[in-house]
KEKE-3310 file (N, C-alpha, C; in steps of 0.2 Angstrom, whole numbers, plus 5000, padded with zeros to 4 digits):
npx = (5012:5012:5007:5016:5026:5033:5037:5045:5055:5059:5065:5078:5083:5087:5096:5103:5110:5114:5126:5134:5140:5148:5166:5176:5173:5187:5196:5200:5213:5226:5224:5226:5232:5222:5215:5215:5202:5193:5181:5163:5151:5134:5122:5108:5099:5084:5076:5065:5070:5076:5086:5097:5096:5099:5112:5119:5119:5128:5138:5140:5142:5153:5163:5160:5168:5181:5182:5178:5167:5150:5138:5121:5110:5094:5090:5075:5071:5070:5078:5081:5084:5092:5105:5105:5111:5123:5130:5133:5137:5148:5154:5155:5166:5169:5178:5176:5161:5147:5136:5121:5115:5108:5113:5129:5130:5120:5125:5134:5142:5143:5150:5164:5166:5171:5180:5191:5190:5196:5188:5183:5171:5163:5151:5137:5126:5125:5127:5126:5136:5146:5163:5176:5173:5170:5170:5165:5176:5176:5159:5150:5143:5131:5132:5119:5113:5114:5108:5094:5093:5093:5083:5070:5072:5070:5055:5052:5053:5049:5033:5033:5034:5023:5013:5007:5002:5014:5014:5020:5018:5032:5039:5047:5059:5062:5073:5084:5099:5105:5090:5086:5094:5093:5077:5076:5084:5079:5066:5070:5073:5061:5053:5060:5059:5064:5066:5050:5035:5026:5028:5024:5026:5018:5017:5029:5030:5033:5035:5040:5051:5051:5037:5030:5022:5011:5006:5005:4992:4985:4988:4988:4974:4971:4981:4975:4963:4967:4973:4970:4967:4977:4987:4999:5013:5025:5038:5050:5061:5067:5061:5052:5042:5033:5031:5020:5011:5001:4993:4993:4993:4980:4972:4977:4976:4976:4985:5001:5014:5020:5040:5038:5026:5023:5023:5012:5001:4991:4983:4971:4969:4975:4965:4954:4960:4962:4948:4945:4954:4949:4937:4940)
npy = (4765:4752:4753:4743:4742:4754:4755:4745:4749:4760:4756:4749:4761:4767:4758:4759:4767:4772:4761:4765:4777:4772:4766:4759:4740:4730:4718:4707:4709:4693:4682:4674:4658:4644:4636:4620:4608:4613:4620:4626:4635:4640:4650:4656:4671:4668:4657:4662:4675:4679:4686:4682:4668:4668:4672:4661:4653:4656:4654:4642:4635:4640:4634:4622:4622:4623:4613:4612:4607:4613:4620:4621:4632:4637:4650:4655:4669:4670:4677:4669:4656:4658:4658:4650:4642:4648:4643:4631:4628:4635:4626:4614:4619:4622:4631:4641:4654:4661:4672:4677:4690:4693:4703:4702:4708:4706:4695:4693:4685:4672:4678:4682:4670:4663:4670:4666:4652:4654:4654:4662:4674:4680:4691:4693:4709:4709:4719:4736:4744:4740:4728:4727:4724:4725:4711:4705:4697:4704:4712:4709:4718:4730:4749:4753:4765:4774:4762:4766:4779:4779:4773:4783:4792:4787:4785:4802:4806:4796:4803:4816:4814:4808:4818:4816:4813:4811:4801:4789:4775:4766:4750:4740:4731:4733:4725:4725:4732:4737:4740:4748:4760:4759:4762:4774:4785:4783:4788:4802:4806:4807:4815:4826:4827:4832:4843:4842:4845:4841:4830:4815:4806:4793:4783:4772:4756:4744:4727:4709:4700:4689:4685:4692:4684:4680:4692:4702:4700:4706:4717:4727:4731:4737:4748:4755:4756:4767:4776:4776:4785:4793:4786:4780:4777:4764:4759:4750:4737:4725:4715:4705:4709:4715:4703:4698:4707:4708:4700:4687:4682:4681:4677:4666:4661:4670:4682:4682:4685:4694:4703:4711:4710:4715:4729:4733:4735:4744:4756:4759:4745:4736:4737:4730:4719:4718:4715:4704:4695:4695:4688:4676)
npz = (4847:4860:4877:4883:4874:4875:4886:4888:4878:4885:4897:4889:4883:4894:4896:4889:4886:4899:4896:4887:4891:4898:4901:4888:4888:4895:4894:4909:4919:4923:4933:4950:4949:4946:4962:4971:4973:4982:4993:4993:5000:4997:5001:4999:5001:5001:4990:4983:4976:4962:4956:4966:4963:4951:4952:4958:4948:4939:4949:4950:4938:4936:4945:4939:4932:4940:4947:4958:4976:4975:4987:4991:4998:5008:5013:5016:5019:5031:5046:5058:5052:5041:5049:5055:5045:5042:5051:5053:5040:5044:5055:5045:5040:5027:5013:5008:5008:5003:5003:4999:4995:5010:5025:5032:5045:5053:5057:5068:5079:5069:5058:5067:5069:5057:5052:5064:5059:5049:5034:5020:5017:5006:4997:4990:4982:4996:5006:5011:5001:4985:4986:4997:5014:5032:5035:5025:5011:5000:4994:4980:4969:4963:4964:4972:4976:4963:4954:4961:4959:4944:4942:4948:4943:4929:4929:4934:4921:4910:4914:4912:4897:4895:4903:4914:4930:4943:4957:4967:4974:4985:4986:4999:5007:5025:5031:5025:5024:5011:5000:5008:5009:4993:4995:5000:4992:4981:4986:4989:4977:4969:4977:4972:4962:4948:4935:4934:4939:4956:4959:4968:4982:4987:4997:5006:5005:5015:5013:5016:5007:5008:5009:4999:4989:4996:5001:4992:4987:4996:5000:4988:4987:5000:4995:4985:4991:4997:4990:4976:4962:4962:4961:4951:4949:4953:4963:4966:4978:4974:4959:4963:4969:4957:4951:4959:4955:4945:4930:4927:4942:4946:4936:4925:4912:4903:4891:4891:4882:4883:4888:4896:4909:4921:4916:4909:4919:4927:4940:4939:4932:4941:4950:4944:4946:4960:4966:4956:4963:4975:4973:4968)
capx = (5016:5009:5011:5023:5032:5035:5041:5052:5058:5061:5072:5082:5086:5091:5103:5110:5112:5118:5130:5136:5144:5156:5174:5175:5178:5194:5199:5205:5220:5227:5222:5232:5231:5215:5216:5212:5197:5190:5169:5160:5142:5130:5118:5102:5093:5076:5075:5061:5073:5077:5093:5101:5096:5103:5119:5121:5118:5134:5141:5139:5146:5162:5164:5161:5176:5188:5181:5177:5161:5148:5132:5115:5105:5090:5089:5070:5071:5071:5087:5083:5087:5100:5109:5110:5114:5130:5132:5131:5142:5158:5156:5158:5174:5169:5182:5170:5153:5143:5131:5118:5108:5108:5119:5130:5131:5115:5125:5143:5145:5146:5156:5169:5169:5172:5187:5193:5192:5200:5184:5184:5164:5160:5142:5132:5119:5124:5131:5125:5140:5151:5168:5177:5167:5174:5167:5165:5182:5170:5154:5147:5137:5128:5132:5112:5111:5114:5100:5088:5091:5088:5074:5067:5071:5066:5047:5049:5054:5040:5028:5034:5033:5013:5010:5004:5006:5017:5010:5022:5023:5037:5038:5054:5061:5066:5078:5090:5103:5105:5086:5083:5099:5088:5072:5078:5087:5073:5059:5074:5075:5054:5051:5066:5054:5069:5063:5044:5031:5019:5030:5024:5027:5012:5019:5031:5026:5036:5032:5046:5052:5049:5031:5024:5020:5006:5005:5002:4984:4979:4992:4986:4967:4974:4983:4969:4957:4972:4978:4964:4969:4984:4993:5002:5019:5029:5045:5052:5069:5067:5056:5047:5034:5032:5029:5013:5006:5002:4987:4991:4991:4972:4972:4984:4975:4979:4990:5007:5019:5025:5043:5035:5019:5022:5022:5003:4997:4990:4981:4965:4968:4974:4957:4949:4965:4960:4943:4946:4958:4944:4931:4942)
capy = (4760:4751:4756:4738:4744:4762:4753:4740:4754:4763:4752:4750:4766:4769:4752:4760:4775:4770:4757:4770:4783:4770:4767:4754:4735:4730:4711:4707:4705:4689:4680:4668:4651:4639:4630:4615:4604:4620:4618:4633:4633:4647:4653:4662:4675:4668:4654:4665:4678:4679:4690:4679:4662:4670:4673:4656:4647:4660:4652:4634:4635:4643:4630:4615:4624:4625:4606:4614:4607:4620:4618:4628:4632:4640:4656:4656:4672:4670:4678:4661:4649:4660:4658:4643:4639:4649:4641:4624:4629:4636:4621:4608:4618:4626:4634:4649:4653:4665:4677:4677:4695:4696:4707:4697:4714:4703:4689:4696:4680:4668:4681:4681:4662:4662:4673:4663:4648:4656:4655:4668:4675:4684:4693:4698:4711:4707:4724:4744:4748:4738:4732:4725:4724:4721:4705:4699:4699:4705:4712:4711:4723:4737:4754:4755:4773:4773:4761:4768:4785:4781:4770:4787:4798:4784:4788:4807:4809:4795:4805:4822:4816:4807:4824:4814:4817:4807:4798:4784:4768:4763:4743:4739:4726:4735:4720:4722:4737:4738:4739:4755:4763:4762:4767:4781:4788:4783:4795:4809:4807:4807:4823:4832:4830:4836:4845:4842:4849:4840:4824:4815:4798:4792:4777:4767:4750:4737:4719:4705:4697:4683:4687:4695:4681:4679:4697:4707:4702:4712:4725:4730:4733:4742:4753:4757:4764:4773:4782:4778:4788:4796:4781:4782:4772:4759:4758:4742:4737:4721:4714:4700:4712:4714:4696:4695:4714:4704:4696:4680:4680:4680:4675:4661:4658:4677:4680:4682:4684:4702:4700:4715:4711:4722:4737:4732:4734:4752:4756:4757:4738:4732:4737:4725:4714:4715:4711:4698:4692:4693:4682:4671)
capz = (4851:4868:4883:4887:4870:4877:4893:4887:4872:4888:4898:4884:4881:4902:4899:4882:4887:4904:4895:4880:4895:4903:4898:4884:4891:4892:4897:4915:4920:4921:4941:4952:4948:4952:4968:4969:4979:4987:4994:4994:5000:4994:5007:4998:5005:4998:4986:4977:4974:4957:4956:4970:4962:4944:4954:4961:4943:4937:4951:4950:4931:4937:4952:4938:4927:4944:4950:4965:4978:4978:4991:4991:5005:5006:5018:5015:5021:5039:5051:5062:5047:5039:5056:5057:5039:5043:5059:5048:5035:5047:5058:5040:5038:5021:5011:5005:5011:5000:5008:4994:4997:5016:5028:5036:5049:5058:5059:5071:5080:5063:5052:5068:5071:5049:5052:5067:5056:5040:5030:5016:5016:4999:4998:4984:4987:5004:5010:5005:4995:4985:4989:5005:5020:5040:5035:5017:5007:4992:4993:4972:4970:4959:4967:4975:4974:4954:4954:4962:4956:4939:4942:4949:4934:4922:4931:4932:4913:4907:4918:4908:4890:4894:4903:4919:4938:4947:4962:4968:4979:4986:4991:5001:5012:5028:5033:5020:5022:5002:5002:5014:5005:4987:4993:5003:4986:4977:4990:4986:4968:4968:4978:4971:4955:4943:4928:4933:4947:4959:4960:4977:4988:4992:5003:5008:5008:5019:5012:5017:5000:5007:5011:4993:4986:5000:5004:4987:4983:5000:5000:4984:4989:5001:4993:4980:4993:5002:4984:4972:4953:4963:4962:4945:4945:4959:4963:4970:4978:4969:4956:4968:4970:4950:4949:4958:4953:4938:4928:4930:4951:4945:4928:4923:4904:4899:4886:4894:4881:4884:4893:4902:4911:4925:4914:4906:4926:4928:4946:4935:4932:4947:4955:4945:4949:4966:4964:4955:4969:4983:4972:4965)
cpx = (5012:5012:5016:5028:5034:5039:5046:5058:5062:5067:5078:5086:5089:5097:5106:5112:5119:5128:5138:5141:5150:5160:5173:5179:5185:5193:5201:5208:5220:5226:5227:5228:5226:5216:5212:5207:5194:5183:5169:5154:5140:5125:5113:5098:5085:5076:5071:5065:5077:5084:5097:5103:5101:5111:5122:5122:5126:5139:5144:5143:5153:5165:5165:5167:5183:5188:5181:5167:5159:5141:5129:5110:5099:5088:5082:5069:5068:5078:5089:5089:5092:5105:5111:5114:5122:5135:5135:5137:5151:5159:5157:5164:5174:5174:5181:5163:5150:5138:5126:5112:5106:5114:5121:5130:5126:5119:5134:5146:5150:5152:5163:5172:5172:5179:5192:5195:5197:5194:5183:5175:5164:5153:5143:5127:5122:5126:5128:5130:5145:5157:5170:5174:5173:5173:5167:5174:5180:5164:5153:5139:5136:5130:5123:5110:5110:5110:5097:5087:5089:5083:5069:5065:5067:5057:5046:5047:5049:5036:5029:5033:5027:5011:5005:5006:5009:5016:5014:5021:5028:5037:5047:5053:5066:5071:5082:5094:5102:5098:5082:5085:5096:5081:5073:5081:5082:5067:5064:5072:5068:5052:5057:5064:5059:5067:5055:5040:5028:5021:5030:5025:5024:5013:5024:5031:5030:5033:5039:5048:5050:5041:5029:5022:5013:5004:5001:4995:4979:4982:4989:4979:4967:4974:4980:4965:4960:4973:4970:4970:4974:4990:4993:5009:5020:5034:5045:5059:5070:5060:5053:5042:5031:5027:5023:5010:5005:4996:4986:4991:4983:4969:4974:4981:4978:4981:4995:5013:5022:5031:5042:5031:5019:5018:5013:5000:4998:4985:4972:4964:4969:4968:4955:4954:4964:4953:4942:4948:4954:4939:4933:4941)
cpy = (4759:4753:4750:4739:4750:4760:4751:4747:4760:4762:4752:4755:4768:4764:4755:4766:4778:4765:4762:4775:4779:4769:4761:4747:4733:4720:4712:4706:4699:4687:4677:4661:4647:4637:4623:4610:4609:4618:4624:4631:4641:4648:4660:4664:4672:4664:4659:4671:4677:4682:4683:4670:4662:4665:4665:4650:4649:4655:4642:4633:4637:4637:4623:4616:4622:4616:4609:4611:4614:4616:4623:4626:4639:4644:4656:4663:4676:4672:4670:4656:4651:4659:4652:4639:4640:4647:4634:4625:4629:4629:4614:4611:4618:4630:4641:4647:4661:4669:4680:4683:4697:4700:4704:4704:4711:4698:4690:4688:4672:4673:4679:4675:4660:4665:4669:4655:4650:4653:4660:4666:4681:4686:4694:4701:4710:4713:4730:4744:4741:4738:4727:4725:4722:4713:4699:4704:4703:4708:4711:4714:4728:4743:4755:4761:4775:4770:4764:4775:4785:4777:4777:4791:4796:4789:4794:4808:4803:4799:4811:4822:4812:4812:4820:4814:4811:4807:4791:4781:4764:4756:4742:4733:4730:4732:4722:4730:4741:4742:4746:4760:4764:4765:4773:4786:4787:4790:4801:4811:4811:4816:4827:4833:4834:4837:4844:4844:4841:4832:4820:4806:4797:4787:4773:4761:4745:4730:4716:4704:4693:4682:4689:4691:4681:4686:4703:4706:4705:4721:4731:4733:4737:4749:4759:4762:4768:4780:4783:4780:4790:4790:4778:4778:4768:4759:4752:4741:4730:4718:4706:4703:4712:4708:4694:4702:4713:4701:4689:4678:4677:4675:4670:4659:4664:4678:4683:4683:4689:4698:4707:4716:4714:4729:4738:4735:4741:4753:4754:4748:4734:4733:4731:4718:4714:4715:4705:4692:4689:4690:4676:4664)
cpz = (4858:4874:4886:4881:4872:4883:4894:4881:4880:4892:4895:4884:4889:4900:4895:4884:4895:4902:4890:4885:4898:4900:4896:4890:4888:4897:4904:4917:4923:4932:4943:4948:4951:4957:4968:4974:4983:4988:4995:4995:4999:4999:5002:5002:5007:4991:4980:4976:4968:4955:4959:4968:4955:4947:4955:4955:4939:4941:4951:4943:4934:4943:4948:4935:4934:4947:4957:4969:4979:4982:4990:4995:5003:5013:5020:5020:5027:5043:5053:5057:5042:5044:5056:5053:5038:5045:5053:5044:5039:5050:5054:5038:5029:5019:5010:5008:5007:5001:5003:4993:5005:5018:5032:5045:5055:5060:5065:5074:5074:5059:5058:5069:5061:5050:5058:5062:5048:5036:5028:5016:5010:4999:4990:4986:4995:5010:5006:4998:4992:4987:4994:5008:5027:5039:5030:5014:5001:4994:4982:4973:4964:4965:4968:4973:4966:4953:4954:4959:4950:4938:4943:4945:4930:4923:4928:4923:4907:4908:4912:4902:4891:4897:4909:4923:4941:4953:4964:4974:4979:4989:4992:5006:5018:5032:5033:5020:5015:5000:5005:5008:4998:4991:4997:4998:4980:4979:4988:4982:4968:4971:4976:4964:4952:4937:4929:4939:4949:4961:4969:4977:4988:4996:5000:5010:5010:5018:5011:5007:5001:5007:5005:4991:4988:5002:4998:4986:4989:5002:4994:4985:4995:5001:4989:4984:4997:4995:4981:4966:4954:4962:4954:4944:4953:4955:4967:4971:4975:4964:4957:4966:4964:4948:4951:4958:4944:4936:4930:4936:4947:4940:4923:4914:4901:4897:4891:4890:4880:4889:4896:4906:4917:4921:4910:4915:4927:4935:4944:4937:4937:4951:4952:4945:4955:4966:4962:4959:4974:4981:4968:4971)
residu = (UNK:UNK:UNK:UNK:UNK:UNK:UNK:UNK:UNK:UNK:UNK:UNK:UNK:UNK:UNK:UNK:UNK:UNK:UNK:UNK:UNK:UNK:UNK:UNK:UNK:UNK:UNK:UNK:UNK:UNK:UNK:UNK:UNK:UNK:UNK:UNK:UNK:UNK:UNK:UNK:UNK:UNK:UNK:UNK:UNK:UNK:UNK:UNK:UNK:UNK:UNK:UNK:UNK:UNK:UNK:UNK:UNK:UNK:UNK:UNK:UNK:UNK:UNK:UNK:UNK:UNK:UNK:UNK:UNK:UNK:UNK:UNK:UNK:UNK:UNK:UNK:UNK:UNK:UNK:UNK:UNK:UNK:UNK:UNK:UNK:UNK:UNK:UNK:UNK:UNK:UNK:UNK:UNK:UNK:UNK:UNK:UNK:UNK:UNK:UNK:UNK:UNK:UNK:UNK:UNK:UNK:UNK:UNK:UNK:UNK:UNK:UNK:UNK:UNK:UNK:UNK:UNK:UNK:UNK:UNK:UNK:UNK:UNK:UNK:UNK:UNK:UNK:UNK:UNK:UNK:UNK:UNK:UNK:UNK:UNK:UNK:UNK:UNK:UNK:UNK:UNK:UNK:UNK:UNK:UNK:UNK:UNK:UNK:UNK:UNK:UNK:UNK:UNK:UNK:UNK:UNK:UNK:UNK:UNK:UNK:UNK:UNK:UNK:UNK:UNK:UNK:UNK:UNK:UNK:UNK:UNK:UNK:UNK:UNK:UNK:UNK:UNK:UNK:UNK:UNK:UNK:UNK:UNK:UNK:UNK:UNK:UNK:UNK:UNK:UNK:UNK:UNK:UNK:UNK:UNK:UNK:UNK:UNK:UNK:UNK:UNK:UNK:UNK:UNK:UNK:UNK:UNK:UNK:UNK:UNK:UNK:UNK:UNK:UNK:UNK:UNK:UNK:UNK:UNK:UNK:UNK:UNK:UNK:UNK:UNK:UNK:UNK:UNK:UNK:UNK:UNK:UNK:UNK:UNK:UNK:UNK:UNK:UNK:UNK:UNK:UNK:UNK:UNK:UNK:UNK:UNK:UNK:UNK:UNK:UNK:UNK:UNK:UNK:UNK:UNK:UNK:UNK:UNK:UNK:UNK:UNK:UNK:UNK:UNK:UNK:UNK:UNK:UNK:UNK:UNK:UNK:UNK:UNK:UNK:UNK:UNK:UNK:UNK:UNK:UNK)
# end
């Protein structure tokens, strides 16, 4: 089997395995009745944010079923331009405002002028924990912590049936609440090394979301002559960073049609992934 079939066969078996322990679905009970002529605008954190763009596409489908206007702004993952998009939003007297990934916690003036106006603010991702918030009526969310820990395991218990030492980089966004909260239960998970020895951090790497696009092909070269052969798997609190620790940044003819090309990318290769980088 390859190592992107051992990876994806792996995943698999974390979602089935994950999915197989919860309590059968059941339908949801029955809602209030649509309203009618509602606006909503969406406020993403980062256009290139992939999770939040998904969400917004979930969203726009359910918005053409209720005939309701939806709007979408682009965060590009600036506080300034988030600010003022919210500013923007209360002051057109928006029925809902969507908070697509960031923590509205930076934003106290907008969230209390939305409450003043009666504008309901729903997050995704936009808050640690799911759930109400002082702020959003909603956070939607994954419980973080449950991420990230079995992202952590997944690692050790690869690590323990190839019989290799685990060596990790963490990339984070230290913006983002949500964000801290997984890699901080990630760096647990990793030194608490459950069931195997020798399990180490070797860094912390703070690169914006907005910024990896333009940042991974010098972060990674880097990180190479910091670690070198100890540098063995990454974690990530989204999978931006995945997208350019990848052949094609360099490569674009490459075969590509694994849906894992992350998982082909071993530290070995990223060397000559940055190399390639600095004489392209």
């Amino acid at each position: 089997m390859t190592m992107v079939n051992r990876f994806c066969a792996g995943l698999l078996a974390l979602v089935g395995s994950s999915a197989m322990a919860q309590v059968p679905l059941q339908a949801p009970p029955p809602g209030p009745p649509a309203q009618v002529g509602k606006s909503v605008v969406f406020i993403a954190s980062d256009f290139r944010n992939g999770g939040v763009m998904g969400v917004y596409r979930g969203l726009e489908d359910a918005c053409k079923k209720l005939g309701w206007k939806l709007s979408l702004e682009d965060g590009g993952g600036l506080k300034s331009t988030q600010a003022k998009l919210l500013t923007g939003a209360i002051a057109g007297r928006a029925n809902g405002i969507v908070i697509g990934g960031f923590d509205p916690d930076e934003f106290a003036d907008q969230a209390a002028s939305a409450r003043q106006n009666r504008i309901v603010l729903v997050g995704w991702h936009a808050a640690k924990d799911p759930g109400p918030t002082r702020d959003l009526f909603v956070n939607v969310s994954t419980q973080a912590v449950d991420v990230a820990r079995r992202a952590a395991d997944f690692v050790i218990s690869d690590a323990l049936a190839r019989k290799r030492p685990v060596g990790v980089v963490i990339f984070n966004d230290n913006q983002y609440g949500v964000a801290n909260a997984k890699t901080a239960v990630m760096k647990q998970a990793v030194e608490a090394c459950q069931g195997y020895t020798g399990c180490k951090v070797l860094a912390i790497e703070n690169v914006l979301i907005s910024d990896a696009a333009a940042a991974m092909a010098s972060v990674v070269p880097k990180l190479l002559a910091a670690h070198g052969a100890a540098w063995t798997y990454s974690l990530a609190i989204n999978d931006v960073y995945f997208d350019e620790i990848n052949f094609r940044c360099c490569w674009p003819n490459a075969v590509t049609s694994t849906t894992c090309p992350q998982a082909t990318v071993q530290p070995r290769q990223l060397a000559e992934l940055a190399r390639a980088c600095r004489n392209r």
